[in-house]
TORRO-938244 format. One line per 5 residues: their letters; for each residue z, y, x of N, C-alpha, C, O, CB. Coordinates in Angstrom, 3 decimals. Last residue first. Glycine has a CB too. Layout:
% residues N
a	Z:Y:X:Z:Y:X:Z:Y:X:Z:Y:X:Z:Y:X | ...
% end
This chain:
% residues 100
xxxxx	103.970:90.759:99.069:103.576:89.717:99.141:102.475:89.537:97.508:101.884:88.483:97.274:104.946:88.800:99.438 | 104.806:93.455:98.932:103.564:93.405:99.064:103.053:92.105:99.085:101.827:91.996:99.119:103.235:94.057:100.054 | 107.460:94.156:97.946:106.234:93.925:97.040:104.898:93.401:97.295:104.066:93.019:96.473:105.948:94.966:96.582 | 110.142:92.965:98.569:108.448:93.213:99.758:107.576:93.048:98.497:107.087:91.983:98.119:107.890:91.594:101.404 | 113.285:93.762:98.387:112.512:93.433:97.875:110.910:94.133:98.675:110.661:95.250:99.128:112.994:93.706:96.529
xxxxx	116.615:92.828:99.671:115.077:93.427:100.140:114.361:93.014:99.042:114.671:91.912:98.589:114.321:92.812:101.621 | 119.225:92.110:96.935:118.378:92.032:98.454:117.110:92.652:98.670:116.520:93.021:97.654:118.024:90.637:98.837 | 120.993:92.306:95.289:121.177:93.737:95.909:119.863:93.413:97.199:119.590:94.185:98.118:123.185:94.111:96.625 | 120.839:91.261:92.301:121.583:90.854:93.620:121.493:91.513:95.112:122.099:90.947:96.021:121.195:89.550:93.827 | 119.880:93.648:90.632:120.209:92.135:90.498:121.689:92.014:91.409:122.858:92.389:91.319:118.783:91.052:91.212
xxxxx	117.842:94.529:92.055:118.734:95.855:90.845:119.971:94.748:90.791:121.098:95.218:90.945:117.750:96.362:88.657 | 116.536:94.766:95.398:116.922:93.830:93.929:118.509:94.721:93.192:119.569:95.203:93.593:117.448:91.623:94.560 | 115.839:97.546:97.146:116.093:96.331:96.968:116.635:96.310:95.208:116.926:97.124:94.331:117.189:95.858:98.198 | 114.474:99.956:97.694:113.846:98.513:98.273:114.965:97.668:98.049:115.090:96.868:98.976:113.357:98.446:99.974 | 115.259:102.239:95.440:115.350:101.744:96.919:114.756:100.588:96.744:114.510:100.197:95.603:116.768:101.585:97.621
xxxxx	114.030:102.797:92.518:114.971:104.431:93.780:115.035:103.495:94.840:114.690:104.238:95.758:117.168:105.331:93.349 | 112.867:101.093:90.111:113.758:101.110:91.402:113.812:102.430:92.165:112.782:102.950:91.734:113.249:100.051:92.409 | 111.159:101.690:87.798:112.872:101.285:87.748:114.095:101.342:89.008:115.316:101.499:89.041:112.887:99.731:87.385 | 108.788:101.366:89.026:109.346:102.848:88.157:111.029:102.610:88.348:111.845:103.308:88.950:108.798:102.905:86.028 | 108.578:98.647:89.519:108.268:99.853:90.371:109.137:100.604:89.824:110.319:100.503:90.153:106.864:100.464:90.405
xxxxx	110.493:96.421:87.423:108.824:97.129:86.839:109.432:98.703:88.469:110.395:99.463:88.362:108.757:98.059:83.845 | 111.782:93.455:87.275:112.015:94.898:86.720:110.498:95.465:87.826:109.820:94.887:88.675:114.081:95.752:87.159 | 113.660:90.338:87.204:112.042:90.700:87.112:112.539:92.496:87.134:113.742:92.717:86.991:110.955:89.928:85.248 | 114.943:88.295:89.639:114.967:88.956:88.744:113.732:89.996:88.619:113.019:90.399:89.538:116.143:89.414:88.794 | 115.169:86.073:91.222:114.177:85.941:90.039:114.554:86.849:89.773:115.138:86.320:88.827:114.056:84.961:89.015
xxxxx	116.594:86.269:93.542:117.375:85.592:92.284:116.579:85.714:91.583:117.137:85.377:90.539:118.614:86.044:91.690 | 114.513:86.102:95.876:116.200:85.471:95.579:116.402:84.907:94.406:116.432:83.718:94.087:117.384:86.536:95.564 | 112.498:87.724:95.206:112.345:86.542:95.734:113.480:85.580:95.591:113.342:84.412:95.226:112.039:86.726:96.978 | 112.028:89.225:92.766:113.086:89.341:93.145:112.917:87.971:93.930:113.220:86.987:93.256:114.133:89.625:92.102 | 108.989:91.077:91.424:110.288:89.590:91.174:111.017:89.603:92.562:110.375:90.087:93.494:109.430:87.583:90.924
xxxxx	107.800:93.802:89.937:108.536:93.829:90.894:109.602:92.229:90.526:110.553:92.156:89.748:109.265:95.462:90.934 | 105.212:94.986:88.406:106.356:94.076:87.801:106.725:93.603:89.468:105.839:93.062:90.129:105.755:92.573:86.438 | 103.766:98.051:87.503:103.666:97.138:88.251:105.077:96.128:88.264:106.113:96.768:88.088:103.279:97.781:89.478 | 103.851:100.872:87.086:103.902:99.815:85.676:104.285:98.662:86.504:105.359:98.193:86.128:102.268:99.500:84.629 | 103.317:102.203:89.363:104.704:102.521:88.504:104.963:101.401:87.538:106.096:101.039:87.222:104.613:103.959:87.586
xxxxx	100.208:102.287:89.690:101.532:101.619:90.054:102.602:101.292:89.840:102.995:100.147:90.064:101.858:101.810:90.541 | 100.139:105.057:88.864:99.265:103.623:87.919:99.853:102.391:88.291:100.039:101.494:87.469:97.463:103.340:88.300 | 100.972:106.872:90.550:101.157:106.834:89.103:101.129:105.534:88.387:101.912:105.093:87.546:100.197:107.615:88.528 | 98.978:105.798:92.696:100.927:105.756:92.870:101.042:105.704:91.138:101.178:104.640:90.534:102.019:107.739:93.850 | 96.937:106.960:91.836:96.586:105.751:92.225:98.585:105.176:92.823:98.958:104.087:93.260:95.015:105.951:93.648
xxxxx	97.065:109.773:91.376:96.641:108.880:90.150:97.075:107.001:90.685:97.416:106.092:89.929:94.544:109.210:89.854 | 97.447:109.979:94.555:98.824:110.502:93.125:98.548:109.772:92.245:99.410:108.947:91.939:98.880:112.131:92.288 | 95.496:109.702:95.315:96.324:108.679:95.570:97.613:108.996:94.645:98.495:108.256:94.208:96.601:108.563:97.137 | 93.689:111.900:94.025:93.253:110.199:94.055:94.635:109.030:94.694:94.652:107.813:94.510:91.648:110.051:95.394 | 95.014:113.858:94.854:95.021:113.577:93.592:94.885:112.254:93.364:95.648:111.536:92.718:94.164:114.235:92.971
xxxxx	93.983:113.383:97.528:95.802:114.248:97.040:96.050:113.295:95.777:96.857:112.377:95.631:95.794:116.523:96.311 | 91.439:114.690:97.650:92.277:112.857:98.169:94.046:112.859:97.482:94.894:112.044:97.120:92.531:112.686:100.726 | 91.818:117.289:96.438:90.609:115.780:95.884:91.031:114.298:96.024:91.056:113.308:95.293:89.093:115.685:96.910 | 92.375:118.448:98.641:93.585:118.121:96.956:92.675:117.463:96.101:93.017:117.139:94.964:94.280:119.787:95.823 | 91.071:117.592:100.331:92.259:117.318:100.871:92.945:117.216:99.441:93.742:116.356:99.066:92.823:118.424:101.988
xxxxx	88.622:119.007:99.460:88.065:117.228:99.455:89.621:117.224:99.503:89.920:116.708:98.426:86.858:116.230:101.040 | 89.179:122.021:99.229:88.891:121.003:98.499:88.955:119.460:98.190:89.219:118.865:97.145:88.219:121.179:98.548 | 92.011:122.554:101.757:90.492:121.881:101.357:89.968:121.282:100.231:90.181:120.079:100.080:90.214:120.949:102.063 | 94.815:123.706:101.766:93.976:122.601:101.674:92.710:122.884:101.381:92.550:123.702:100.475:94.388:121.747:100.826 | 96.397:126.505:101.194:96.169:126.136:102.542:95.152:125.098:102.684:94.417:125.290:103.653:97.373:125.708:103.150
xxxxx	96.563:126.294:98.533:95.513:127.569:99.409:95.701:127.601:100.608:95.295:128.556:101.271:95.689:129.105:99.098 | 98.458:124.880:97.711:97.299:124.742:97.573:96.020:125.710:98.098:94.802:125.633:97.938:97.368:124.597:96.455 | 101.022:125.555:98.292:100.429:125.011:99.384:98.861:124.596:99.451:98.179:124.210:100.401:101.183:123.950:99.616 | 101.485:126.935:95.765:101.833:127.800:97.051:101.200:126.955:97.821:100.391:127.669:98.415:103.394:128.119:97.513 | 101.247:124.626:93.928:100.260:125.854:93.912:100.761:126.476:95.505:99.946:126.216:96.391:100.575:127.126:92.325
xxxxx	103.466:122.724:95.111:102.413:122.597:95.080:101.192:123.569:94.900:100.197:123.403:95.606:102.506:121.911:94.472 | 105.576:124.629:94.293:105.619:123.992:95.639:104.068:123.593:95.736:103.422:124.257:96.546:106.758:122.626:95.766 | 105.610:123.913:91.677:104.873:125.496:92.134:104.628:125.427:94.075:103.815:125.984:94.813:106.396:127.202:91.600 | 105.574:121.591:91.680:104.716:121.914:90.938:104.215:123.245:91.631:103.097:123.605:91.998:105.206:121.942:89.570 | 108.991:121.480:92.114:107.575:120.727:92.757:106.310:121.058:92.332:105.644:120.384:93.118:107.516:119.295:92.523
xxxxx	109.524:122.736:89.509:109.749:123.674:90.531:108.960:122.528:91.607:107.937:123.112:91.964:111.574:124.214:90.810 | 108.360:121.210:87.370:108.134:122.796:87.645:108.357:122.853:89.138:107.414:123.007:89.914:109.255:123.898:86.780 | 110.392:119.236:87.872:108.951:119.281:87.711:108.214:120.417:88.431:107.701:120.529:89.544:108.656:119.366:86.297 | 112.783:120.247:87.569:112.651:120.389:88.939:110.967:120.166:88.781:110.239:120.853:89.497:113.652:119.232:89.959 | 112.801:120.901:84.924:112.863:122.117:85.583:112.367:121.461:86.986:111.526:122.125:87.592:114.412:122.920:85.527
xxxxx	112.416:118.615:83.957:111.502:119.204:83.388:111.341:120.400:84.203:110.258:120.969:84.340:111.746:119.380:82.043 | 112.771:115.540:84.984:113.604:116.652:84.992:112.665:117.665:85.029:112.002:117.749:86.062:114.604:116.714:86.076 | 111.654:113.118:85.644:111.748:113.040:84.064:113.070:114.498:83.836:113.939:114.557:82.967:112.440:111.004:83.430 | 108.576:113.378:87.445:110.212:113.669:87.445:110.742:113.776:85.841:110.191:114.488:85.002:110.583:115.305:88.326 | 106.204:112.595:88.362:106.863:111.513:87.674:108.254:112.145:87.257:109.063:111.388:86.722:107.002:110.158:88.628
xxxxx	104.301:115.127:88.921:104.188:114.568:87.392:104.963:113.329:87.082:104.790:112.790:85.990:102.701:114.208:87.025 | 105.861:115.785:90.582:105.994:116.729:89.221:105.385:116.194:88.545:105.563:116.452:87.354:105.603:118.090:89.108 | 105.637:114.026:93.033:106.811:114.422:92.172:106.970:114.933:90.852:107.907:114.671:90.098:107.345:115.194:92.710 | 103.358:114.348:93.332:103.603:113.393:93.243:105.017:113.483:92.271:105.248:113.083:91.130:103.525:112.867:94.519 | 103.209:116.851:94.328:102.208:116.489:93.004:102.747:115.368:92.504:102.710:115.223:91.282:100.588:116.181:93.289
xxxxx	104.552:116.473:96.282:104.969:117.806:95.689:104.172:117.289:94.340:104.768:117.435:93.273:104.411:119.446:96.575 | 103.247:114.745:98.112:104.222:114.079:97.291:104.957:115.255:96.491:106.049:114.937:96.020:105.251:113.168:98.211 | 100.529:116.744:98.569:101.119:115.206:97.503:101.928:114.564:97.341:101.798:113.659:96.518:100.764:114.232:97.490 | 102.057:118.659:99.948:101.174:118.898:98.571:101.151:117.807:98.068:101.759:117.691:97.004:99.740:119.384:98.625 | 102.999:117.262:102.171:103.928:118.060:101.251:103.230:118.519:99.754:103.840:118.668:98.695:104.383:119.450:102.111
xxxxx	100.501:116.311:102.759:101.759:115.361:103.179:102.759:116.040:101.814:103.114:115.451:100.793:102.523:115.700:105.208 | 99.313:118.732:103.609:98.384:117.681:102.795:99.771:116.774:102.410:99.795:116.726:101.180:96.912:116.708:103.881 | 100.942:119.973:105.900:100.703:120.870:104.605:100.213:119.692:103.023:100.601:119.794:101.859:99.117:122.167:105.145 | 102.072:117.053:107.670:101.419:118.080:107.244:101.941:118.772:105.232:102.581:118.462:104.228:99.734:117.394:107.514 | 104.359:115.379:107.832:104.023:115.599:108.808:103.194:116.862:108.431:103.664:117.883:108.933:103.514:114.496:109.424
xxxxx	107.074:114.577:105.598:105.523:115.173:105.586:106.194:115.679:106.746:107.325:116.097:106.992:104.685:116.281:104.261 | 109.532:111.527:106.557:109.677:113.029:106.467:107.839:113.561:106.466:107.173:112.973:107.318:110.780:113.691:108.071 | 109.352:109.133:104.309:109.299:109.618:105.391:108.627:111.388:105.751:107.687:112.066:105.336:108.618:108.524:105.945 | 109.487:108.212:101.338:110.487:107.625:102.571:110.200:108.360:103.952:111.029:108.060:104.811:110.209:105.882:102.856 | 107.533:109.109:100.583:108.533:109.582:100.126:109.281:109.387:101.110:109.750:110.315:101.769:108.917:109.185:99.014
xxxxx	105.221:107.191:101.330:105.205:108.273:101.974:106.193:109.458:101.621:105.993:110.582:102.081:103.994:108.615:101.897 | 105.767:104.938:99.718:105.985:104.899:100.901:105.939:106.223:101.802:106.553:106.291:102.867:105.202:104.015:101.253 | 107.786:105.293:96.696:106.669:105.245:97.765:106.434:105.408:99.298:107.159:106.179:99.926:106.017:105.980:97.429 | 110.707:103.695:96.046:110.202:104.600:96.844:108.828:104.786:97.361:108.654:104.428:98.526:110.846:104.528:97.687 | 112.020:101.902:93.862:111.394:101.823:95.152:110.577:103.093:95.336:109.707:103.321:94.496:110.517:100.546:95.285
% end
């Protein structure tokens, strides 16, 4: 599953710096890491202190998420944020609403 602000095209400079942060510290691809990463220094001298302050605080706060246990209203099936790429069941293929 997708964070939510992955799913939709950055509106700002702030938008592209955190899911650029966002990216490089979950990508289990060492080069593209990097290469989101530098995406991130290049845009960092456009932001505001407090802006890669909030950046960070919701990156840490997505990160910590990732563990989170995702059930499958349908078929019960259990699997963990991190595991999913789309909104639905690994299982039986339906919507999954974490937010309930």
């Amino acid at each position: 599953m997708l964070p939510f602000h992955l799913k939709q095209k950055p509106k700002s400079s702030y938008e592209v710096f955190r899911n650029a942060i966002f990216m490089s510290v979950t990508s289990e691809d060492k080069n593209l890491a990097g290469e989101y990463l530098e995406v991130a220094k290049i845009l960092a001298s456009k932001l505001s202190e407090l802006e890669m302050k909030k950046a960070e605080k919701e990156v840490k706060s997505l990160v910590e998420r990732l563990d989170e246990e995702v059930i499958c209203k349908i078929c019960n099936y259990h699997t963990f944020i991190k595991d999913l790429t789309m909104d639905k069941c690994l299982k039986c293929d339906s919507v999954l609403d974490i937010n309930d």
